[in-house]
C-alpha positions in Angstrom: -111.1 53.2 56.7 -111.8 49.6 56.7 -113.2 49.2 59.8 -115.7 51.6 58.3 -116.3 49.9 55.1 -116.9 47.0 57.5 -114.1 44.4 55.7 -111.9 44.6 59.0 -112.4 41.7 62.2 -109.5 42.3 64.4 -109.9 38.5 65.2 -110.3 37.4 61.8 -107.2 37.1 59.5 -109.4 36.0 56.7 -111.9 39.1 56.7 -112.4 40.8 53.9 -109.2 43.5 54.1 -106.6 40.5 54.8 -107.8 39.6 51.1 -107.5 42.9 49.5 -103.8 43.6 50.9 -103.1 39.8 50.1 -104.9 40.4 46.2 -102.7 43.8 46.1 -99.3 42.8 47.2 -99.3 38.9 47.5 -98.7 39.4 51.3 -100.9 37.4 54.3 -99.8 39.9 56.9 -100.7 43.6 57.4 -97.5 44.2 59.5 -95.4 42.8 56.6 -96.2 45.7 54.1 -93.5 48.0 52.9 -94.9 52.1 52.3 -95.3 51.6 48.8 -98.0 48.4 49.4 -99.3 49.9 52.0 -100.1 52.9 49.6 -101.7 50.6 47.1 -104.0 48.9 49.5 -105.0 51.8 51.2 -105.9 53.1 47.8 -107.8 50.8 46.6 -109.6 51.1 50.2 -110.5 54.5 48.8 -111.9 53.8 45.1 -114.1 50.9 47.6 -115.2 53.5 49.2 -116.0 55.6 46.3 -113.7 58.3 46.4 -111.1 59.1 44.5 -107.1 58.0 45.1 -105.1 60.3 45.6 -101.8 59.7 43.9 -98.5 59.3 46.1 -96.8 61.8 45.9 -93.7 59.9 44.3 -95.5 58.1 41.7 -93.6 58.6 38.4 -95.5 58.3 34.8 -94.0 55.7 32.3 -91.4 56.7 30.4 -91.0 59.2 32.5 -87.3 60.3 34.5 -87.6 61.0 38.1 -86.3 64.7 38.8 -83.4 64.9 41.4 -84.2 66.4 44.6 -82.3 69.1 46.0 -80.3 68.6 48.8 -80.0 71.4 51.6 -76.6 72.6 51.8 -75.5 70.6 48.6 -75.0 71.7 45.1 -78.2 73.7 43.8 -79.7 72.9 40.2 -78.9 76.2 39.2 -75.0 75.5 40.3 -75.3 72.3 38.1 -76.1 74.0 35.3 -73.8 76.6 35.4 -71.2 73.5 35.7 -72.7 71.5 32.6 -72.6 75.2 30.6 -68.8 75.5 31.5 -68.3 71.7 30.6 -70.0 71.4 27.4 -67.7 75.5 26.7 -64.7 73.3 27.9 -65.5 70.7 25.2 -65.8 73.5 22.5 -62.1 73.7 22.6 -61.2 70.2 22.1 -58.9 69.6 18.6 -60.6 66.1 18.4 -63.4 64.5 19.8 -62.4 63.2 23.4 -62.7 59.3 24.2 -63.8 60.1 27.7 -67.1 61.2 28.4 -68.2 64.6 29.5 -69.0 63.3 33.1 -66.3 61.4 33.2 -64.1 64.6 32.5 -66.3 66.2 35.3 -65.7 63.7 37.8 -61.6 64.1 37.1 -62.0 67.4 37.8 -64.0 67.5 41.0 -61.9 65.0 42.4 -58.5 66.9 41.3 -59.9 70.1 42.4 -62.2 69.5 45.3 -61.0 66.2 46.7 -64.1 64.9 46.4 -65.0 61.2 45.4 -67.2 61.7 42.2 -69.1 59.3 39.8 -70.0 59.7 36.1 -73.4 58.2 37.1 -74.3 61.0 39.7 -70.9 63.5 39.7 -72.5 65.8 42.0 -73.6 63.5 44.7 -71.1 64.9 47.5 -70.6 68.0 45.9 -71.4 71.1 49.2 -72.9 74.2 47.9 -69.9 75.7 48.9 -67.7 73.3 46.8 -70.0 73.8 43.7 -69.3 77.8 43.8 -65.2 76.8 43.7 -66.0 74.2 41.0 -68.1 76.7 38.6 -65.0 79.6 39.2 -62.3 76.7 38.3 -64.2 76.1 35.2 -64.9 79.1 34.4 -60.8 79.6 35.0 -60.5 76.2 32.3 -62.6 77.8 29.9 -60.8 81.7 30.2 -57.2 79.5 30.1 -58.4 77.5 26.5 -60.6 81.1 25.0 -56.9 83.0 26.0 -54.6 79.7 24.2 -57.0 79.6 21.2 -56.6 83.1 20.6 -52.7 83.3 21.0 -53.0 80.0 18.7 -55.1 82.3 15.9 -53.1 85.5 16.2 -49.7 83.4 15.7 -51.6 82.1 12.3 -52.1 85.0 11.1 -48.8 86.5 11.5 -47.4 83.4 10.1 -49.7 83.7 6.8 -48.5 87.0 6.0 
């Protein structure tokens, strides 16, 4: 592209494209651009010229959160929110408010029950797909244990208010 816009010399390390990589990313060298410079140089090689950029495709908006990608043969989104539902039921049984967080809690529990290192950061980081089905049945387990208990708990009030 820029031998076409006539800005490269392959002899020259001061034609014109040496300056637009070094006025983009600060760099002298070509060779010494990461993917992401390399991206913004060829870009602006496309507004000189006059078409339009395309954006790459990993190019996140301000304020904006970057989506986690899915992982083939790890935990699916849908998994994960099946897990967060059974977390946040889990939590709906609590007497008090917990001191530990909700992920925290999560990580405990993949670790107890799948024996797999977890982090409250990202908890389902080494979770399988496999391993994320046996962690949304022990939940749902949790949750059927604490629904069964609270009941037991409210039938044994009653009896003892009469």
């Amino acid at each position: 592209m820029a031998t076409q816009l006539g800005i490269y010399d392959k002899h020259n390390k001061d034609d014109d494209l040496h300056a637009i990589v070094y006025r983009v990313t600060g760099k002298e060298s070509i060779g010494q651009l990461t993917e992401k410079e390399a991206a913004l140089v060829i870009r602006e090689l496309v507004k000189l010229k006059g078409g339009r950029a395309a954006k790459p495709a990993r190019d996140i908006p301000p304020g904006k959160k970057e989506k986690p990608r899915h992982r083939p043969g790890m935990i699916s989104p849908g998994q994960q929110k099946a897990v967060w539902y059974h977390m946040y039921r889990l939590e709906e049984f609590d007497a008090e408010a917990s001191q530990v967080s909700r992920a925290d809690r999560l990580c405990a529990i993949i670790k107890k029950w799948l024996h797999v290192d977890a982090v409250a950061r990202d908890p389902f980081r080494f979770v399988t797909f496999e391993d994320g089905s046996t962690l949304i049945e022990v939940l749902k387990k949790m949750v059927q244990y604490e629904e069964t208990k609270a009941g037991k708990k409210e039938v044994q009030g009653n009896r003892n208010g009469k």
